[in-house]
N, CA, C and O atoms as a CHARMM CRD file, in Angstrom:
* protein
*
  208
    1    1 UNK  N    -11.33900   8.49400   0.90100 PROA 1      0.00000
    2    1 UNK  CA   -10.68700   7.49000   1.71100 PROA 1      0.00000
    3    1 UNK  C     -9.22400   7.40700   1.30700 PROA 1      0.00000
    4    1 UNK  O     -8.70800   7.44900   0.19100 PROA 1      0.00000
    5    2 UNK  N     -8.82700   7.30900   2.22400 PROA 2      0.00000
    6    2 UNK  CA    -7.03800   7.04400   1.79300 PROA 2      0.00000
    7    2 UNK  C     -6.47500   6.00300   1.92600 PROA 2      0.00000
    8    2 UNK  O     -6.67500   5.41600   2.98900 PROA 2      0.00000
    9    3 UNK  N     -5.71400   5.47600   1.08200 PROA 3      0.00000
   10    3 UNK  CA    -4.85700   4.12600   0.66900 PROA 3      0.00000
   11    3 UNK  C     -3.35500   4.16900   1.38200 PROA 3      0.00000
   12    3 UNK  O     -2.40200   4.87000   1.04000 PROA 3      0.00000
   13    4 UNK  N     -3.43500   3.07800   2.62700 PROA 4      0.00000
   14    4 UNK  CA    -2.48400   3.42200   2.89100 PROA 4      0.00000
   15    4 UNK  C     -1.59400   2.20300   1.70300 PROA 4      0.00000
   16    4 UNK  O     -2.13200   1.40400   0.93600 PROA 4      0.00000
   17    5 UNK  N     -0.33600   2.41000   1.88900 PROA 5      0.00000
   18    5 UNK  CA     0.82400   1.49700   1.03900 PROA 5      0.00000
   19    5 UNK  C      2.01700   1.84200   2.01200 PROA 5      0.00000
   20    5 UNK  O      2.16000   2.63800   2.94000 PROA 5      0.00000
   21    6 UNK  N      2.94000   0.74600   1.29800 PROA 6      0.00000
   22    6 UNK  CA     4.18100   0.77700   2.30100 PROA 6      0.00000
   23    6 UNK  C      5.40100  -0.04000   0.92100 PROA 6      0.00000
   24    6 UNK  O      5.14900  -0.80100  -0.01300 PROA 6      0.00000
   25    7 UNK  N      6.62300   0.54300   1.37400 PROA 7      0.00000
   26    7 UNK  CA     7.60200  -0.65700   0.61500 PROA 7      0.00000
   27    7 UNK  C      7.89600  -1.81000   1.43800 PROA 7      0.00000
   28    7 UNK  O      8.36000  -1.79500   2.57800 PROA 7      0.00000
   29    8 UNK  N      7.62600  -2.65600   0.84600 PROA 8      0.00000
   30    8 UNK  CA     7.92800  -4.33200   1.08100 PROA 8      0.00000
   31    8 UNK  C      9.61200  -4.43600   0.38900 PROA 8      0.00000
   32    8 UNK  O     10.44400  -4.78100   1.22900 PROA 8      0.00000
   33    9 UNK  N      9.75300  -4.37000   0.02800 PROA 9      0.00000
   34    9 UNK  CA    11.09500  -4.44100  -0.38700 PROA 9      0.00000
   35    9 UNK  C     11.98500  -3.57900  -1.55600 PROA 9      0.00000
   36    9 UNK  O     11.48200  -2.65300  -2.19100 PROA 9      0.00000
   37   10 UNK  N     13.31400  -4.01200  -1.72500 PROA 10     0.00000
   38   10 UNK  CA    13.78300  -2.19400  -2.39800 PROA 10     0.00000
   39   10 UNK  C     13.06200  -2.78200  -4.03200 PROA 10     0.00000
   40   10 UNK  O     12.86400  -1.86800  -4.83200 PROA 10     0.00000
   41   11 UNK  N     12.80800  -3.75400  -4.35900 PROA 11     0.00000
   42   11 UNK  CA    12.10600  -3.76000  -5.58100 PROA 11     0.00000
   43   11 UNK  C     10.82900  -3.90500  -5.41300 PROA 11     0.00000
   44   11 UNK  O     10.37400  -3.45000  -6.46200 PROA 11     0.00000
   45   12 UNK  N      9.89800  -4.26400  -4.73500 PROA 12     0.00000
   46   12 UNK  CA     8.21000  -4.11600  -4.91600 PROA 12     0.00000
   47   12 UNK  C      8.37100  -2.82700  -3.67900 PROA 12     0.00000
   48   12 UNK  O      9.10400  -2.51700  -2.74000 PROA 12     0.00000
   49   13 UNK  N      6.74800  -2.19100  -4.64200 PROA 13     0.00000
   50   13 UNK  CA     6.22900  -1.54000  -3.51400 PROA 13     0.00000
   51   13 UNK  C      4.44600  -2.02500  -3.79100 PROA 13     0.00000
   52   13 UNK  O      3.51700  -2.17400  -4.58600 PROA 13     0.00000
   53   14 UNK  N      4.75500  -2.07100  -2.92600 PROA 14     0.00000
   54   14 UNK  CA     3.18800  -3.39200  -2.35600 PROA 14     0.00000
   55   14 UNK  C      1.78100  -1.51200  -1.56700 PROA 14     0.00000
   56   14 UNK  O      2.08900  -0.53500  -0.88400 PROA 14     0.00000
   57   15 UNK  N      0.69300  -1.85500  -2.06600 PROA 15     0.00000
   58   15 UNK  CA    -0.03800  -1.12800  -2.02600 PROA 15     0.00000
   59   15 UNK  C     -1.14900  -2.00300  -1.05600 PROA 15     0.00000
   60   15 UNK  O     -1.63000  -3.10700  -1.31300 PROA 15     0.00000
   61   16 UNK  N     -1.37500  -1.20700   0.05300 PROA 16     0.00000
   62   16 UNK  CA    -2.59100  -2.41000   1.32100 PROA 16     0.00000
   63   16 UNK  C     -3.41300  -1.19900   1.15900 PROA 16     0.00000
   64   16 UNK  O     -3.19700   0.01100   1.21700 PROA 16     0.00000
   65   17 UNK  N     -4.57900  -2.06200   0.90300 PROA 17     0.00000
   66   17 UNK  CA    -5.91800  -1.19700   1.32400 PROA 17     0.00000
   67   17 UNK  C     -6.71900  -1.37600   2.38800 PROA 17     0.00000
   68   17 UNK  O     -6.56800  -2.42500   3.01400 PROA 17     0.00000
   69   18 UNK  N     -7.63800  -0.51200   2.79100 PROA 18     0.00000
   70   18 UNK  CA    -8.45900  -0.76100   4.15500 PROA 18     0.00000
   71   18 UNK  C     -9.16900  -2.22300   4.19200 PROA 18     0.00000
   72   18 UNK  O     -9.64500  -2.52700   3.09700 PROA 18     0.00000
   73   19 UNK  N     -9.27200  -2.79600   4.79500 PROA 19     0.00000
   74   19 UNK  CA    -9.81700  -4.45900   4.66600 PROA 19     0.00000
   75   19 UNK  C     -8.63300  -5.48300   4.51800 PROA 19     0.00000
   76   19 UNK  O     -8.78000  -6.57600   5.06600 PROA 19     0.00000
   77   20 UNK  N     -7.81900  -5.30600   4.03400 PROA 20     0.00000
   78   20 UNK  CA    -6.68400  -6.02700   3.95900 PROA 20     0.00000
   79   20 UNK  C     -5.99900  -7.12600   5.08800 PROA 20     0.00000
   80   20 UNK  O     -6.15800  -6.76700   6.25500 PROA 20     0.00000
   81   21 UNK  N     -5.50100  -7.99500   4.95700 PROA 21     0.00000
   82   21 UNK  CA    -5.54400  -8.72400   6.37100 PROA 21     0.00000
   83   21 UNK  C     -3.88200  -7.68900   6.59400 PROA 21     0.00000
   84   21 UNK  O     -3.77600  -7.21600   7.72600 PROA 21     0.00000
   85   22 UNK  N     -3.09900  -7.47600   5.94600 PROA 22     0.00000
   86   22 UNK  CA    -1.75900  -7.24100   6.40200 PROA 22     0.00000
   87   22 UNK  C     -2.27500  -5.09900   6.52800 PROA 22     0.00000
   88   22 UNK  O     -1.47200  -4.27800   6.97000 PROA 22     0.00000
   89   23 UNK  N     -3.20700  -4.85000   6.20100 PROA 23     0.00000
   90   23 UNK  CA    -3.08800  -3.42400   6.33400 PROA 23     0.00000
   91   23 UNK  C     -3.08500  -2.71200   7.30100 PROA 23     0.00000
   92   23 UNK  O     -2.93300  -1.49700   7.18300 PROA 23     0.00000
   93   24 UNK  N     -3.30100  -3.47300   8.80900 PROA 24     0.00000
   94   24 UNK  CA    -2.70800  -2.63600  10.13900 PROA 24     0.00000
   95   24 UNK  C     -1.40800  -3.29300  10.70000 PROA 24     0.00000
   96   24 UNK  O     -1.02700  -3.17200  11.86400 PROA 24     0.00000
   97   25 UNK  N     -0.78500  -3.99400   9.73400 PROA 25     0.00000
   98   25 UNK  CA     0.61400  -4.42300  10.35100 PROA 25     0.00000
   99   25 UNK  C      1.64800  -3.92700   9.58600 PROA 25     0.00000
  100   25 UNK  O      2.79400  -4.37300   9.63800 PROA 25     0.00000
  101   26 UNK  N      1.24900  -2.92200   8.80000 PROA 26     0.00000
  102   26 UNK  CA     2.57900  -1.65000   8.01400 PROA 26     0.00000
  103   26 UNK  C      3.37000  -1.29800   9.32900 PROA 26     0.00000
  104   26 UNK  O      2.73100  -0.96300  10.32600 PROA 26     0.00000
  105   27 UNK  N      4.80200  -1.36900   9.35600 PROA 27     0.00000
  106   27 UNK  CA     5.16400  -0.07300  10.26900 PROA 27     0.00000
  107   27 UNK  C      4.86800   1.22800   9.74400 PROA 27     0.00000
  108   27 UNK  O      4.83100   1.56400   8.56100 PROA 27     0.00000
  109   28 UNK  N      4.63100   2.02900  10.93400 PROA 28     0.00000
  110   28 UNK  CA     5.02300   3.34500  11.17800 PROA 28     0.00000
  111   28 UNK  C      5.49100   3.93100  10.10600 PROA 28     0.00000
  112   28 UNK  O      4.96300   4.77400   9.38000 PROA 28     0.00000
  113   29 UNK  N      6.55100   3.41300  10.05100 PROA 29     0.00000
  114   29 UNK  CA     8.04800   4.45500   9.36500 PROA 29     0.00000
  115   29 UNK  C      7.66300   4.06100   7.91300 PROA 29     0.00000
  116   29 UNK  O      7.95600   4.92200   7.08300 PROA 29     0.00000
  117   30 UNK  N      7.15000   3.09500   7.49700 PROA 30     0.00000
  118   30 UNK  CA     6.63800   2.31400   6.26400 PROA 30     0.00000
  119   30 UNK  C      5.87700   2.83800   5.46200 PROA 30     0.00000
  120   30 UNK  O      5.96300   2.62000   4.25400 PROA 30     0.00000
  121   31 UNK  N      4.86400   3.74000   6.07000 PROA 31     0.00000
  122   31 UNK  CA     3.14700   4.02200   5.70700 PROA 31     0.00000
  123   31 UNK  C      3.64900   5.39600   4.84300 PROA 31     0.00000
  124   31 UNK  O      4.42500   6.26100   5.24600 PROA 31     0.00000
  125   32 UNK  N      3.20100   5.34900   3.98400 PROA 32     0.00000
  126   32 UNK  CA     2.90300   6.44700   2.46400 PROA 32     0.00000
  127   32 UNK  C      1.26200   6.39300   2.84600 PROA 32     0.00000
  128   32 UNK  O      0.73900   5.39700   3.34600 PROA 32     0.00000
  129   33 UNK  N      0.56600   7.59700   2.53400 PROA 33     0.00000
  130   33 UNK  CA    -0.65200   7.93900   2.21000 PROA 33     0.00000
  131   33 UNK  C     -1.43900   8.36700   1.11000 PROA 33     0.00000
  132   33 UNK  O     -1.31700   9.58000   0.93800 PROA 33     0.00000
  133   34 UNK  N     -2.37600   7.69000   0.12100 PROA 34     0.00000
  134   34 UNK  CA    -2.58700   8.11500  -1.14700 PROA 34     0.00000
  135   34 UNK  C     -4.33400   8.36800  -0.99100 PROA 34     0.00000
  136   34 UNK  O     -4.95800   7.78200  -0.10600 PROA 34     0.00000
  137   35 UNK  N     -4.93200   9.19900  -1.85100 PROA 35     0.00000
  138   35 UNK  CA    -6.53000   9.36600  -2.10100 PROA 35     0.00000
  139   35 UNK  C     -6.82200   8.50200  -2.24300 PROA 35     0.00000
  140   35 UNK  O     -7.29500   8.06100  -1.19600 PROA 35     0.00000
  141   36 UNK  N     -6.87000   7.64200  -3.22300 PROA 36     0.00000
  142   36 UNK  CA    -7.28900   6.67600  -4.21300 PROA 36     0.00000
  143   36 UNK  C     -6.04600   5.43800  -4.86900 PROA 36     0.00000
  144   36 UNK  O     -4.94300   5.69500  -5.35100 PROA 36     0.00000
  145   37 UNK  N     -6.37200   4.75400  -4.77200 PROA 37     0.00000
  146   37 UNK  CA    -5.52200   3.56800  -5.67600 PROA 37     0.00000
  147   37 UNK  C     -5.20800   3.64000  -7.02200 PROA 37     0.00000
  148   37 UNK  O     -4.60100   2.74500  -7.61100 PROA 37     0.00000
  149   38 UNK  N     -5.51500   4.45800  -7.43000 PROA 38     0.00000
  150   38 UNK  CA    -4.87100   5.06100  -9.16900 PROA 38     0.00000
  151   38 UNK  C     -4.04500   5.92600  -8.53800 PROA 38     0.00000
  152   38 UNK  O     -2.90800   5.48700  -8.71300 PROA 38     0.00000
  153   39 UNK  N     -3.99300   7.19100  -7.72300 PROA 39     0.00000
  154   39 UNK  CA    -3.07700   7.52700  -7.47500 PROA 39     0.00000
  155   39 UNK  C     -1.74000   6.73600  -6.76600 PROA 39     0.00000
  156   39 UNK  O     -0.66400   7.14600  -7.20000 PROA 39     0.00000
  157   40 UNK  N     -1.69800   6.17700  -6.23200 PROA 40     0.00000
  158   40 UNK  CA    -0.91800   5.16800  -6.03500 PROA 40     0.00000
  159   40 UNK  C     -0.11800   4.04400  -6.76200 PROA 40     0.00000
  160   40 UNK  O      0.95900   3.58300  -6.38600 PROA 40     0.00000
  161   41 UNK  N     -0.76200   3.71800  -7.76300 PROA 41     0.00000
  162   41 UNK  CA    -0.69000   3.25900  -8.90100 PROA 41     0.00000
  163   41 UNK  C      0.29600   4.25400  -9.71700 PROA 41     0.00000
  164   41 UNK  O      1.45100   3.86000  -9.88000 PROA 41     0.00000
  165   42 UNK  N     -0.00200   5.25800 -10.13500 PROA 42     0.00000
  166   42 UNK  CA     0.94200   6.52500 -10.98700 PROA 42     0.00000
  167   42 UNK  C      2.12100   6.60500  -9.78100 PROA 42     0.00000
  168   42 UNK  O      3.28400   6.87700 -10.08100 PROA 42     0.00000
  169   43 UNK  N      1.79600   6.39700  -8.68300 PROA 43     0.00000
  170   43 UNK  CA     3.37600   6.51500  -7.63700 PROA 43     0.00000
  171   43 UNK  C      3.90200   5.22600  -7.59600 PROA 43     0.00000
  172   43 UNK  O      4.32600   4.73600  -6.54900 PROA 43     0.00000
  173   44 UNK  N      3.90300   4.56600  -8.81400 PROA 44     0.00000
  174   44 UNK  CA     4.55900   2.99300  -8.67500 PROA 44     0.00000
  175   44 UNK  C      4.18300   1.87400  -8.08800 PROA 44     0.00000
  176   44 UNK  O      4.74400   0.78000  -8.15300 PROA 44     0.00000
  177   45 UNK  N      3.13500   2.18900  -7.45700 PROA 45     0.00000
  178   45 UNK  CA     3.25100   1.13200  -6.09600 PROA 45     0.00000
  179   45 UNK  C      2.16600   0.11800  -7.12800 PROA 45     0.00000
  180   45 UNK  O      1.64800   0.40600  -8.20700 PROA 45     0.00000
  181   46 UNK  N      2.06500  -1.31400  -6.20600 PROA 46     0.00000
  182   46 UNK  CA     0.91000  -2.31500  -6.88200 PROA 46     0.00000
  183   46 UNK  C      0.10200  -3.11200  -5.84800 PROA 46     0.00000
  184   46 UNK  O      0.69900  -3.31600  -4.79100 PROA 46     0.00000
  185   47 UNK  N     -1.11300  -3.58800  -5.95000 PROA 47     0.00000
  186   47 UNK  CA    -1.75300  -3.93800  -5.18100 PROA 47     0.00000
  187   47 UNK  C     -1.40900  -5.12800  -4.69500 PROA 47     0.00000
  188   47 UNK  O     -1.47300  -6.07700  -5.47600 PROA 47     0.00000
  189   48 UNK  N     -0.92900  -5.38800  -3.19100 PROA 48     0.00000
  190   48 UNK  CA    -0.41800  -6.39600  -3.03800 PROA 48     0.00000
  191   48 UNK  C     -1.23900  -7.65700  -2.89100 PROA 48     0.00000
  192   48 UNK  O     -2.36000  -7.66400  -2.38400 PROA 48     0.00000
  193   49 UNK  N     -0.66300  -8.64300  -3.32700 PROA 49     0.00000
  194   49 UNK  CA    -1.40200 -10.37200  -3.48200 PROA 49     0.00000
  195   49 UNK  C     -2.09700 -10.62800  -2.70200 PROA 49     0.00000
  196   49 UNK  O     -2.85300 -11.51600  -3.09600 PROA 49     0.00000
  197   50 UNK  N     -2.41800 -10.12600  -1.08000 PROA 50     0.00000
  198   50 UNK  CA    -2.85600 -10.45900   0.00000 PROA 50     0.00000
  199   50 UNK  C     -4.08200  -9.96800   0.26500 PROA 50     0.00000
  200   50 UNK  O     -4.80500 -10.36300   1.17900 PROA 50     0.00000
  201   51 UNK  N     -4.50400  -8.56200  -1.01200 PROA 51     0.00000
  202   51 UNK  CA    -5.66500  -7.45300  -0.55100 PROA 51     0.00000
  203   51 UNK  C     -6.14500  -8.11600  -2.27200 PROA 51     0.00000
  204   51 UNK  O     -6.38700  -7.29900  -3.16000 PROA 51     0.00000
  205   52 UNK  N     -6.19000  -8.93500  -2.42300 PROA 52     0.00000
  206   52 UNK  CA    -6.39700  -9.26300  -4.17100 PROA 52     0.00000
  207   52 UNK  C     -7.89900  -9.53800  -4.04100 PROA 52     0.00000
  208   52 UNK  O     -8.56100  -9.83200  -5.03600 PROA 52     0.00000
């Protein structure tokens, strides 16, 4: 399954997973694609407050 994530701003990068209430309202241009949430994790990003 793949994790999508997106940057929220130039200092967080906020990580949405499938179920998430904000995870089909990423833009487009926004959306990074990862395997797994550890990988994502090693690419900086963090699980955002909303998918907690």
């Amino acid at each position: 399954m793949k994790t999508l994530t997106k940057t929220a701003s130039i200092l967080a990068l906020l990580n949405h997973v499938p179920g998430c209430s904000s995870y089909n309202s990423v833009s487009e241009k926004n959306r990074v694609f990862f395997n797994s949430a550890a990988e994502a994790e090693q690419a900086g990003f963090r699980k955002a407050k909303r998918c907690s």
